[in-house]
C-alpha positions in Angstrom: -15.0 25.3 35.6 -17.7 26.6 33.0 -15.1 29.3 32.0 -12.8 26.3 30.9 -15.7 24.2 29.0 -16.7 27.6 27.2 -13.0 27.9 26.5 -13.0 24.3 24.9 -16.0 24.5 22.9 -14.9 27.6 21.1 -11.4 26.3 20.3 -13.1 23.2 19.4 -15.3 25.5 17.2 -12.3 27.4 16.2 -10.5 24.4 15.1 -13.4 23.3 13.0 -13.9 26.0 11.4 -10.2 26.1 10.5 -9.9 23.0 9.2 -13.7 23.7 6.9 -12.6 26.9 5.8 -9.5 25.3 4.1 -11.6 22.3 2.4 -13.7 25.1 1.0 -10.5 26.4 -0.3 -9.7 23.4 -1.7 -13.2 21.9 -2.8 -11.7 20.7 -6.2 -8.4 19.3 -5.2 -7.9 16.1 -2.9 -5.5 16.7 0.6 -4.6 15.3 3.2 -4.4 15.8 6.7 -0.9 16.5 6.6 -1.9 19.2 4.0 -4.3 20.8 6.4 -1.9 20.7 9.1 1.0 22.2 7.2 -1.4 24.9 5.6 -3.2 25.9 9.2 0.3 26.1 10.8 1.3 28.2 8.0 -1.5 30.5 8.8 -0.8 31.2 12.7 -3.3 28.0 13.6 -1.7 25.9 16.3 -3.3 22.5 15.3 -1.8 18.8 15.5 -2.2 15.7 13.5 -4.4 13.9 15.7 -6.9 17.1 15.6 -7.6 17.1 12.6 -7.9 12.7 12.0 -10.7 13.2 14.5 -12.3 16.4 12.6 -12.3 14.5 9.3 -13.6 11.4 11.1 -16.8 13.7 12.0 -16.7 15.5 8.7 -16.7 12.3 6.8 -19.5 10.6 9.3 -21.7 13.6 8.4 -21.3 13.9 4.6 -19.1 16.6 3.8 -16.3 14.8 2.7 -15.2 11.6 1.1 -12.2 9.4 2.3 -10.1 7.2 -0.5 -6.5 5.9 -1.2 -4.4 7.1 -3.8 -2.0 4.4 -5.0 1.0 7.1 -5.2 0.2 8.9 -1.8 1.1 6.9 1.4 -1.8 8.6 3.4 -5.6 9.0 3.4 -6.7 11.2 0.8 -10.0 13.6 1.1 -12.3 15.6 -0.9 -14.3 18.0 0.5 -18.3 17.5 -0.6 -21.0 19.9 0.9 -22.7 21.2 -2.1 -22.3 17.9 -3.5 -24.2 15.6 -1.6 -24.1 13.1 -4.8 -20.2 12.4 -4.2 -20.8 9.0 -2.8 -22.6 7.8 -5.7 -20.9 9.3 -8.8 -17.0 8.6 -10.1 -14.5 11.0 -10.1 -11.5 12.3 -12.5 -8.4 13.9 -10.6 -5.9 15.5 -12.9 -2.5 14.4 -12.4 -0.9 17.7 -12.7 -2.3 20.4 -11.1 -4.9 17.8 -8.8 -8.3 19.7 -9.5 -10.7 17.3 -9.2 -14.0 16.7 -11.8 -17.2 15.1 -10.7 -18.4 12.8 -13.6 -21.9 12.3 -12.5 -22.8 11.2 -15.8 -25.1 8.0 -17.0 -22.2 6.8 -18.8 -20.3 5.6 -15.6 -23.4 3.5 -14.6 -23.5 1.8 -17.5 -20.6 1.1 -17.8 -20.6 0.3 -13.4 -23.4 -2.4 -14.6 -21.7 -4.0 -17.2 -17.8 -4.5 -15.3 -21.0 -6.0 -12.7 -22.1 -8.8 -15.1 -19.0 -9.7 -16.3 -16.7 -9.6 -13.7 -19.6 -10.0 -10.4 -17.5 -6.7 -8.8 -19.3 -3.6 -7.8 -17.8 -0.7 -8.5 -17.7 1.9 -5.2 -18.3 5.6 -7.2 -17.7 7.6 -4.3 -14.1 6.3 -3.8 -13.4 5.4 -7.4 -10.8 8.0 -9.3 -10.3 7.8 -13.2 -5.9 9.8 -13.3 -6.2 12.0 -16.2 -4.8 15.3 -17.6 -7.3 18.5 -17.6 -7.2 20.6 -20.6 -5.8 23.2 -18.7 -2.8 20.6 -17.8 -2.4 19.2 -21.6 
């Protein structure tokens, strides 16, 4: 029996790391999990939907990635974040071409977050908010 729960952990481990390894890959692009599966089955890594939903569930609870909805993607979209423990509280720009992703952590955003406040009473959520644009690389 302790062979088998040794067994687990590691894959569990394994699996983890996996699915880490490829955020790190793709720090500065969203995905999603469909993404990760496709790209770890690609790579030899035997790994199902439902696997991964519950490592980006953890992932998420402990800070290294953030969630959010893209209008045009009919699925959850992520961004991994360790290194960049601000990403809840700063907006972000995603280029719609090549889908690198830019962290505008700048005092312009707040600003501007206070004054959509007092006119409209909404409060803007910077961690899930994305401005579309085109990158200069993309122009």
């Amino acid at each position: 029996m302790r062979r088998a729960g040794v067994m687990q952990t590691e894959y569990k481990t394994k699996t983890r790391n996996a699915i880490i390894e490829y955020m790190k890959r793709h720090a500065e692009a969203r995905f999603t999990a469909r993404d990760i599966v496709e790209a770890l089955n690609k790579d030899g890594v035997d790994i199902d939907r439902s696997t991964i939903y519950r490592n980006l569930e953890r992932l998420g609870n402990e800070g290294k990635l953030v969630r959010y909805k893209e209008s045009d993607v009919n699925a959850a979209c992520y961004q991994y974040t360790e290194g960049h423990e601000a990403c809840n509280r700063h907006m972000h720009a995603q280029c719609e071409v090549c889908g690198r992703i830019f962290h505008l952590d700048s005092d312009i955003f707040e600003k501007m977050g206070q004054e959509i406040k007092d006119e409209y009473g909404i409060t803007i959520d910077y961690g899930k908010t994305v401005i579309m644009c085109r990158c200069k690389n993309c122009k």
